[in-house]
Backbone bond lengths (Angstrom), bond angles and torsions (degrees), N, CA, C in turn:
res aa  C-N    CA-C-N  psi(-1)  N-CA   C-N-CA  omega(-1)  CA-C   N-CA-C  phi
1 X - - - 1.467 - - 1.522 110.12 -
2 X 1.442 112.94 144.00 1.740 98.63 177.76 1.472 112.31 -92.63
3 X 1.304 104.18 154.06 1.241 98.10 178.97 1.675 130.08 -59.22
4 X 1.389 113.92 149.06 1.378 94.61 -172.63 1.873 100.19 -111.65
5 X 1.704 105.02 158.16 1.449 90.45 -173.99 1.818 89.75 -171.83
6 X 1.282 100.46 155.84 1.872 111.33 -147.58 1.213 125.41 113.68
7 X 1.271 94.06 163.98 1.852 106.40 169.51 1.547 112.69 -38.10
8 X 0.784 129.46 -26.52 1.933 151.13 -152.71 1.587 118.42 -170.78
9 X 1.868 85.56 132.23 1.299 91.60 -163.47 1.769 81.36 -133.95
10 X 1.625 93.34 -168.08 2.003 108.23 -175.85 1.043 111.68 -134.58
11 X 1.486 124.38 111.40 1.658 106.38 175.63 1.567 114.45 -69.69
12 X 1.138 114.43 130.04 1.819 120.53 179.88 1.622 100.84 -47.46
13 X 1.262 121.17 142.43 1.279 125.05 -154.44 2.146 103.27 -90.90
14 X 1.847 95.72 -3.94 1.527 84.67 -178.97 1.754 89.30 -112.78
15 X 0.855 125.97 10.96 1.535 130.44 167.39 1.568 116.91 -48.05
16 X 1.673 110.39 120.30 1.789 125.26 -178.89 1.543 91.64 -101.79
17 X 1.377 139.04 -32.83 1.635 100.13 -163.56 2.432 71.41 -168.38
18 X 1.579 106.22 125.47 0.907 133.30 174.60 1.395 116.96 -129.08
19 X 1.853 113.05 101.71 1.283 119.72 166.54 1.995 114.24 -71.99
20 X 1.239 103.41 125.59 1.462 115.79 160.03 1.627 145.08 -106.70
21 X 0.571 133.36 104.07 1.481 124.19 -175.55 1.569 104.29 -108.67
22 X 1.513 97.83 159.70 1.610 115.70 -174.96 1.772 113.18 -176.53
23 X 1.420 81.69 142.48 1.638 88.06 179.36 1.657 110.58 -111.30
24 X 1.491 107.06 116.97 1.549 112.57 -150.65 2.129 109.69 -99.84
25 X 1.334 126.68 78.12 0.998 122.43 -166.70 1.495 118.61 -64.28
26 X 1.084 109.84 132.97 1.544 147.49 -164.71 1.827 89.63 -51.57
27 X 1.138 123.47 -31.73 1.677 132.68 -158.44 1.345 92.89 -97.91
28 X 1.691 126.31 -21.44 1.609 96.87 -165.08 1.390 97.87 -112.90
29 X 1.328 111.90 134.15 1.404 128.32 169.06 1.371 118.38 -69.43
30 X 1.252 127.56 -23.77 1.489 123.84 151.94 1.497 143.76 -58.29
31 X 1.608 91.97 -35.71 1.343 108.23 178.80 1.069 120.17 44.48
32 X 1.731 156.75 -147.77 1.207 146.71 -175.66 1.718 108.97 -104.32
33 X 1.337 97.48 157.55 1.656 106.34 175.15 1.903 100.10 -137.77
34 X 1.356 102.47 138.16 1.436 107.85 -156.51 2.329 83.17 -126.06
35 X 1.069 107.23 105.89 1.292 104.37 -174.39 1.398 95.40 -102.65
36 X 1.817 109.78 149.82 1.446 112.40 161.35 1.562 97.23 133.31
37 X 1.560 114.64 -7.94 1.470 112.77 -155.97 1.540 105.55 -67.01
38 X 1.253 114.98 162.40 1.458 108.64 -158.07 1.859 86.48 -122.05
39 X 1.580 133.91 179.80 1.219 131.42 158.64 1.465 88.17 -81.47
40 X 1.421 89.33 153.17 1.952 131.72 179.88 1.250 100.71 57.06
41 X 1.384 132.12 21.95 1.241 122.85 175.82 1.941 97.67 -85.99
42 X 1.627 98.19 119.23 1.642 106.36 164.52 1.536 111.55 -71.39
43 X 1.647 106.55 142.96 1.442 130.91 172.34 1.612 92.41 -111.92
44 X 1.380 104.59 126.83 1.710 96.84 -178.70 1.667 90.27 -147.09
45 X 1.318 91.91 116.62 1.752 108.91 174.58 1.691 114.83 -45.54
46 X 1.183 160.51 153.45 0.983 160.48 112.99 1.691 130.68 -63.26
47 X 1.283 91.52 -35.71 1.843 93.94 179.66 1.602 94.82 170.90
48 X 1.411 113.26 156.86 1.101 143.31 165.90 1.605 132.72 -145.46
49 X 1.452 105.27 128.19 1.719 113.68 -153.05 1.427 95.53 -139.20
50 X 1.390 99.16 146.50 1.529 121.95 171.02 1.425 94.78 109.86
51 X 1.703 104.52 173.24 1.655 126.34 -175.80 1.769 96.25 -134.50
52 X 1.238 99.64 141.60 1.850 116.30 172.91 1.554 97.31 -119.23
53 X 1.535 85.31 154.18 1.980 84.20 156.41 1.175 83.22 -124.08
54 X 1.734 94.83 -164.36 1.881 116.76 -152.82 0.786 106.64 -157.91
55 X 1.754 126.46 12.55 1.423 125.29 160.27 1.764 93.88 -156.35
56 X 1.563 92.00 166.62 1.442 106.23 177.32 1.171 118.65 69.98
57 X 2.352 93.92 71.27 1.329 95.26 -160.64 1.769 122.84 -68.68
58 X 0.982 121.60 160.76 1.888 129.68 -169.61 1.379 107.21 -139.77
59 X 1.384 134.37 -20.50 1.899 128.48 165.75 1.595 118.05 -73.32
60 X 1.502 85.21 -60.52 1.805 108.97 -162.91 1.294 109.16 60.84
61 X 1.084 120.06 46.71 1.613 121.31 158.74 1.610 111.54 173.75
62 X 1.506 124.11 164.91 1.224 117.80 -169.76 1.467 125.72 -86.84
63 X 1.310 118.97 133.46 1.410 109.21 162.52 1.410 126.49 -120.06
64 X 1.423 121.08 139.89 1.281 138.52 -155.96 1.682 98.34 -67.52
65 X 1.407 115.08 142.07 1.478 115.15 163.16 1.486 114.11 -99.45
66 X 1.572 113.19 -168.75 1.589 81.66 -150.61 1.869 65.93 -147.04
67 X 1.741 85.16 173.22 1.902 83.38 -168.71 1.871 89.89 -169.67
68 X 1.708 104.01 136.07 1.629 114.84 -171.22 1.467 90.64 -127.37
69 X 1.472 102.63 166.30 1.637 107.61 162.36 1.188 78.19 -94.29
70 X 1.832 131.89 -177.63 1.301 128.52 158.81 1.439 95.70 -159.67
71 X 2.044 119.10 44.14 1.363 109.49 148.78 2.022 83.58 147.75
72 X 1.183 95.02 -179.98 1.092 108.04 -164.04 1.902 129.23 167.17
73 X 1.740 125.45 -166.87 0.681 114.61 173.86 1.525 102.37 -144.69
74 X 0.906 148.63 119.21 1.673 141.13 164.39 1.445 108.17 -58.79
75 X 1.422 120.16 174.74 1.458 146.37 176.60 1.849 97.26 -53.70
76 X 1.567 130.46 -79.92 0.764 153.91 160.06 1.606 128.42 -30.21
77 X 1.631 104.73 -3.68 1.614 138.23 172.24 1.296 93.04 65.88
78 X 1.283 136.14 39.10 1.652 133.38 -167.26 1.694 87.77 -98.32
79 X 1.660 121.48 155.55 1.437 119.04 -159.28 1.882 79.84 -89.18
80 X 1.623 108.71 178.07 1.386 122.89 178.32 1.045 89.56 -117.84
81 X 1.759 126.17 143.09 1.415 112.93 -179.73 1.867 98.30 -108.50
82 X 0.900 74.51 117.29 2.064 89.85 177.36 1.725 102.80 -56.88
83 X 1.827 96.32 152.58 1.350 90.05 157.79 1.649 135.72 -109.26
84 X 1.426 96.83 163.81 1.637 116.45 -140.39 1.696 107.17 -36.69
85 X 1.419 123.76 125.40 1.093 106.73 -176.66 1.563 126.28 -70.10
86 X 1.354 129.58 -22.55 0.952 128.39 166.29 1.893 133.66 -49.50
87 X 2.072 110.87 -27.14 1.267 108.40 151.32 0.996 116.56 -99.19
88 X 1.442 131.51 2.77 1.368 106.19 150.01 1.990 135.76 -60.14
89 X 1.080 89.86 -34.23 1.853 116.09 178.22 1.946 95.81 -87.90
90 X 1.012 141.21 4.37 1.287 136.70 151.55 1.272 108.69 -98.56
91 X 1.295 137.08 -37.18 1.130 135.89 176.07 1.724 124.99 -68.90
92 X 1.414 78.31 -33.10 2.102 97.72 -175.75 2.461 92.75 -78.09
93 X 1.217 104.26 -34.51 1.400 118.40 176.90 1.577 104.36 -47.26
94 X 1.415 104.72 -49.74 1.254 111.50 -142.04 2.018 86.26 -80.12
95 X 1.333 91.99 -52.21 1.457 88.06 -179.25 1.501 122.89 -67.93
96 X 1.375 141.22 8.90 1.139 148.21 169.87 1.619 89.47 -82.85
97 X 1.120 121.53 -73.45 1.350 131.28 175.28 1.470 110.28 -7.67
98 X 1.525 112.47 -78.54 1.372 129.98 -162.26 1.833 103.78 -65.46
99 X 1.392 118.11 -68.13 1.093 133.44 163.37 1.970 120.86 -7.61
100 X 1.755 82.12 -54.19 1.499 81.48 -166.12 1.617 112.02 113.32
101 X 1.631 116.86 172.72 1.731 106.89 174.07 1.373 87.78 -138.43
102 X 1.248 96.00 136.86 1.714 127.51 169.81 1.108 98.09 -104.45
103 X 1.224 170.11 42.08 1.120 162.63 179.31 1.276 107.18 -106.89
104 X 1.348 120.41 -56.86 1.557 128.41 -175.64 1.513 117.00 -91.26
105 X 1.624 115.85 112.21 1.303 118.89 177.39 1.442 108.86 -40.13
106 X 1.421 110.94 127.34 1.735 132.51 167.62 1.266 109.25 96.28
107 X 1.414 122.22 -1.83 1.874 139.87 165.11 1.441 95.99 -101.92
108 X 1.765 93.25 114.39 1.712 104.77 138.05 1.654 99.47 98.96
109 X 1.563 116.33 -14.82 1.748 126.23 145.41 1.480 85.37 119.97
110 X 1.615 114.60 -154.71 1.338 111.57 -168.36 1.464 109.95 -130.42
111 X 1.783 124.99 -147.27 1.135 108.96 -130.64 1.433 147.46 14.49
112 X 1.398 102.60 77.29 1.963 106.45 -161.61 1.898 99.52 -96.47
113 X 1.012 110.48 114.51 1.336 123.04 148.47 1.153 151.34 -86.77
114 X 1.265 133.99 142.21 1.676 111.54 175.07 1.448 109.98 -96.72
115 X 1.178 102.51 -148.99 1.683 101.23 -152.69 1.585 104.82 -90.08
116 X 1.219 125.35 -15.37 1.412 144.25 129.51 1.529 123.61 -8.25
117 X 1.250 106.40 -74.24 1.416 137.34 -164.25 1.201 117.80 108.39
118 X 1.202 124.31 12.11 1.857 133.29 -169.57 1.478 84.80 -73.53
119 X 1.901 109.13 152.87 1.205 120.52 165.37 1.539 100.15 -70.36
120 X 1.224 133.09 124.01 1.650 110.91 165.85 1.821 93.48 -90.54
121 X 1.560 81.24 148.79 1.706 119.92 -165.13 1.326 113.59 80.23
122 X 1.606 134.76 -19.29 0.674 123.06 -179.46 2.371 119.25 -96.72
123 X 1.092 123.99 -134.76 1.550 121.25 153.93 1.133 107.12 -154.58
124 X 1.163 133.97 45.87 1.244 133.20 159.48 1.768 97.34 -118.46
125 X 1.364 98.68 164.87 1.502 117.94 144.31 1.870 142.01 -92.14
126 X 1.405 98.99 154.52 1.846 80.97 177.03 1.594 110.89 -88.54
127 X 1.169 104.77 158.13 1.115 121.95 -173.52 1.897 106.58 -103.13
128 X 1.302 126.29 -48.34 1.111 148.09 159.72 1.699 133.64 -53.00
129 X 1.042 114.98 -51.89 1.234 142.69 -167.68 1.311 123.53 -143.64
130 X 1.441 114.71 142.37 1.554 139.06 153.89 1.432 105.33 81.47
131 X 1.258 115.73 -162.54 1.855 119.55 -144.73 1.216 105.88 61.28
132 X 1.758 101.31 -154.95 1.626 119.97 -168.44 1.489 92.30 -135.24
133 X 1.225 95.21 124.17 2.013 114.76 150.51 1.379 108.32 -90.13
134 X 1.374 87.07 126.39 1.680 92.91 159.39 1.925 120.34 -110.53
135 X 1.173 107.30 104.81 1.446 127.87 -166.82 1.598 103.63 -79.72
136 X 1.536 109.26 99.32 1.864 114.14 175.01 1.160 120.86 -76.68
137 X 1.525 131.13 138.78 1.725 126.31 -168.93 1.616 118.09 -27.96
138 X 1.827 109.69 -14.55 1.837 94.75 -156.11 1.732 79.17 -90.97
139 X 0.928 145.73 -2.30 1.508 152.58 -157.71 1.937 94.13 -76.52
140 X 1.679 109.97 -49.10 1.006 127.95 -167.44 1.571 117.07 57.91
141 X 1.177 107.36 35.28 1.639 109.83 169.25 1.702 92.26 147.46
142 X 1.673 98.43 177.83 1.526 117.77 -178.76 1.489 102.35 -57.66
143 X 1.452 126.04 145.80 1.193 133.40 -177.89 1.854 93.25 -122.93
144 X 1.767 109.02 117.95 1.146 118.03 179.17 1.485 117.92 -108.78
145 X 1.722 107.72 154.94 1.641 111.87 174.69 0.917 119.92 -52.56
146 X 1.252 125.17 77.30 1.366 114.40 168.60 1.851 114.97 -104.66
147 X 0.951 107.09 172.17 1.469 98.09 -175.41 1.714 135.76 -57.84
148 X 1.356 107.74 -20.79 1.468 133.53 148.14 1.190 106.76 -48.74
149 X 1.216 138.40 -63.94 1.291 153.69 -140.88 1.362 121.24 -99.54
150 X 1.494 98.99 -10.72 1.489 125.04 178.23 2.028 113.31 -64.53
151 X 1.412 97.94 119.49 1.568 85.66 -178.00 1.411 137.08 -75.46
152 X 1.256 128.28 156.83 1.579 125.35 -163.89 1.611 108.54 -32.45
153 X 1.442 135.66 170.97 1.371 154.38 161.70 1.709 103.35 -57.94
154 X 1.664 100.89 -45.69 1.540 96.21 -172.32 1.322 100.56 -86.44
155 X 1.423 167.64 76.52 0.998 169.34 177.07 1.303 108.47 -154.24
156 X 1.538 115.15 -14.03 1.664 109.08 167.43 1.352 117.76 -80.69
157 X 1.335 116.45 -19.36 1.871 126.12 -175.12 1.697 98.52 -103.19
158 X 1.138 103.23 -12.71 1.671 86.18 -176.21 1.413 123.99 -147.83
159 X 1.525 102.06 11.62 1.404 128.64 149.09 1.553 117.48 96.88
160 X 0.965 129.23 -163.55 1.855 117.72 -166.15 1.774 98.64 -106.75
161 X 1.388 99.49 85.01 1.423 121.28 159.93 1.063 111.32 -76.94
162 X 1.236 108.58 168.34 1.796 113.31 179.33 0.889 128.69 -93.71
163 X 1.562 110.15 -24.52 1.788 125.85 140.03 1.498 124.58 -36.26
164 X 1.347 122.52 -21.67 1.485 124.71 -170.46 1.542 102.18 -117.74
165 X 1.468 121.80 1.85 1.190 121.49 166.77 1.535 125.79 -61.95
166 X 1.374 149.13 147.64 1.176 132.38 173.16 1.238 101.73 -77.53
167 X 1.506 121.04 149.96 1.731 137.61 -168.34 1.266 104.23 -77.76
168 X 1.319 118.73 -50.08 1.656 120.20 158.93 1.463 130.98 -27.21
169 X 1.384 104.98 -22.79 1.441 124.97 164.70 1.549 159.85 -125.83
170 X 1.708 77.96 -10.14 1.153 125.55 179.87 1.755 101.95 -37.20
171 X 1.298 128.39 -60.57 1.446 129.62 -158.12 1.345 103.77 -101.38
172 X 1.140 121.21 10.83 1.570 135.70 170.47 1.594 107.32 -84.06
173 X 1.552 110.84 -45.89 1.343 102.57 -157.50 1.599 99.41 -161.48
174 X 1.227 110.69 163.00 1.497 121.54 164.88 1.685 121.80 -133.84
175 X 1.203 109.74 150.61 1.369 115.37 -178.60 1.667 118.07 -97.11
176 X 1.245 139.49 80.05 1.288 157.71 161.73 1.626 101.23 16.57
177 X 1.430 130.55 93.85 1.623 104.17 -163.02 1.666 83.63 -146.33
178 X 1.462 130.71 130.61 1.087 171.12 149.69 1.281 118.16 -30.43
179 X 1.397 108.95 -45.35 1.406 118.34 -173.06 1.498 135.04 -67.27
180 X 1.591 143.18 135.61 1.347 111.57 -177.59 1.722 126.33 -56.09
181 X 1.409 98.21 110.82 1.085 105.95 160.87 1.804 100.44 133.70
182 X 1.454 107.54 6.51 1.377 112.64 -149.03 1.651 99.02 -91.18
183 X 1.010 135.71 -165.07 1.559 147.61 168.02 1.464 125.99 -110.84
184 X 1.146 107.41 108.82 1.765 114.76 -165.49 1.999 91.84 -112.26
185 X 0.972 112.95 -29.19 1.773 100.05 -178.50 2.054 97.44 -147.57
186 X 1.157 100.73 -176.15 1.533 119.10 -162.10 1.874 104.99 -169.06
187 X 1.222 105.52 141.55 0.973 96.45 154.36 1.069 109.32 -135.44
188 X 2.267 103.04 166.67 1.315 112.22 -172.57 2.095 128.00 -65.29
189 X 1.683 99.75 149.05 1.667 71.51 163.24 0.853 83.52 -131.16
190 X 1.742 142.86 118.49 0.822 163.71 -106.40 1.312 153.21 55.49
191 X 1.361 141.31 125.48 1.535 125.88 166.10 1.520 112.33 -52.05
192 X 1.358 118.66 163.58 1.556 138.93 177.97 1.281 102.69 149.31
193 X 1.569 85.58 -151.05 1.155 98.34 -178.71 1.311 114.08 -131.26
194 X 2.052 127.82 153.06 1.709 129.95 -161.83 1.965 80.98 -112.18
195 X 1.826 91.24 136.77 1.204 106.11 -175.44 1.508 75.09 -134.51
196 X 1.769 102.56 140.81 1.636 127.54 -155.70 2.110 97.77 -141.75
197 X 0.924 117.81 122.13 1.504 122.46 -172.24 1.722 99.46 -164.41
198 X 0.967 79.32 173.38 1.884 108.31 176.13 1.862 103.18 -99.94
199 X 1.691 87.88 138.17 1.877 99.26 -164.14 1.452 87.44 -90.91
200 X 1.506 109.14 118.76 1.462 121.76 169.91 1.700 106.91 -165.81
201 X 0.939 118.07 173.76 1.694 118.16 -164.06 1.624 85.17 -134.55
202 X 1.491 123.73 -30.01 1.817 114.11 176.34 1.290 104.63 -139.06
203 X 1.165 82.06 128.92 1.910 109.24 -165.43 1.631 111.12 -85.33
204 X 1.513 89.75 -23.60 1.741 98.33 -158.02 1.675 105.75 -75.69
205 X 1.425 130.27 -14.67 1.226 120.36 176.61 1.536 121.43 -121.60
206 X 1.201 103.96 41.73 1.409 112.94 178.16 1.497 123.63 -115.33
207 X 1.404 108.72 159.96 1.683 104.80 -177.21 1.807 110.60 -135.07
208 X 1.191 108.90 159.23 1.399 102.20 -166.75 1.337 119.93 104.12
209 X 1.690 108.98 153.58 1.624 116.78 157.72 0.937 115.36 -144.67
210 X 1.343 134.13 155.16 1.675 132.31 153.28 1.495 143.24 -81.66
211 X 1.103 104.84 118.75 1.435 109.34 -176.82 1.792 122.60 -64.17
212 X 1.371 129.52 103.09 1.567 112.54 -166.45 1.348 114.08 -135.31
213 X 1.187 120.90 160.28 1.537 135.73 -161.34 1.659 88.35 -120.93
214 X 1.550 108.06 155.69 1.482 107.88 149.67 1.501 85.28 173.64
215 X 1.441 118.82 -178.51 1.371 140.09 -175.23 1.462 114.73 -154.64
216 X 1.369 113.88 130.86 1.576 132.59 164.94 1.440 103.79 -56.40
217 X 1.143 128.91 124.59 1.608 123.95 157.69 1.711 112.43 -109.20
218 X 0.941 105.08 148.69 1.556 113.42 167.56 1.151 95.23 -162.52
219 X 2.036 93.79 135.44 1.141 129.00 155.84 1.259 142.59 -50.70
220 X 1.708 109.34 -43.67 1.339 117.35 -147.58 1.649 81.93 -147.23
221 X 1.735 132.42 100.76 1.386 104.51 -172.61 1.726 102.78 -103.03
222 X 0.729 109.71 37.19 1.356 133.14 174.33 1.790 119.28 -56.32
């Protein structure tokens, strides 16, 4: 199989279990699109790293995030050969670079979140802005902050449950959340395609990206 590497990649259509990684910039409103997804195929987070802010813009223009398989298993248990980790970590470099660093209070402007949505420094969560959505084929594209879309009041003290999701969206997508009781994977009901970004409605004044792990599962690659 060749390696796949970009904004968008394909899961191989006899593929049982596909590791991904990607570094998801805070500036691009596209964020990644992972085509090939099959129904009941699980998306199950592994981890998410780094801090964005969400105001006090520092780019002024967009930069692309970037996204590898980096291993796997085919139908036939044959290995997937990931791509090379070394451009992946030049590429994820390059976009830290451009982006800016949110990491350090008074660098890169404010409201800084992690990939969560937790205020870091603060103990609440956002309700509005930042983390990672993960957008499932029935979504049919990126699902943005908009004020509809905005999560419950109680979801800032007790984090992005699925209870505090709006219902309007609820079966579209989930928000990556840590907490007991929170949502770490989903699976599809449907084929399409999983579109993966940062929850924001304006792209143009933000800094930062996230670093993330997760894997395609399928059961049945049939």
């Amino acid at each position: 199989m060749a390696e796949e590497f970009g904004p968008d990649i394909v899961i191989p259509p006899d593929a049982r279990d596909v590791a991904i990684w990607t570094e998801i910039s805070s500036t691009d409103d596209s964020g990644v699109t992972i085509q090939g997804i099959k129904k009941d195929d699980t998306i199950e987070i592994e981890s998410i790293a780094g801090i964005c802010s969400f105001s006090g813009q520092t780019t002024g223009r967009r930069v692309l995030s970037v996204v590898g398989i980096v291993g796997g298993i085919l139908g036939a248990t044959t290995g997937i050969a990931g791509t090379a980790g070394k451009l992946l970590k030049s590429q994820a470099s390059s976009i830290k670079a451009e982006v800016g660093n949110a990491s350090a209070k008074g660098d890169g402007g404010g409201k800084r979140r992690d990939g969560y949505g937790k205020d870091v420094g603060g103990k609440e969560f956002a309700a509005n802005e930042g983390g990672i959505i993960v957008c499932m084929p029935s979504a049919r594209g990126p699902i943005y902050a908009s004020e509809d879309n905005h999560l419950a009041n109680d979801a800032k003290k007790e984090g992005r449950l699925p209870v505090h999701v709006r219902k309007e969206i609820q079966n579209k997508c989930f928000f990556p959340c840590r907490e007991e009781g929170g949502e770490m994977s989903r699976k599809a009901r449907e084929d399409g395609t999983l579109h993966i970004l940062v929850f924001d409605s304006d792209f143009s004044d933000n800094a930062g990206s996230y670093e993330m792990r997760f894997r395609v599962k399928r059961s049945d690659p049939s």
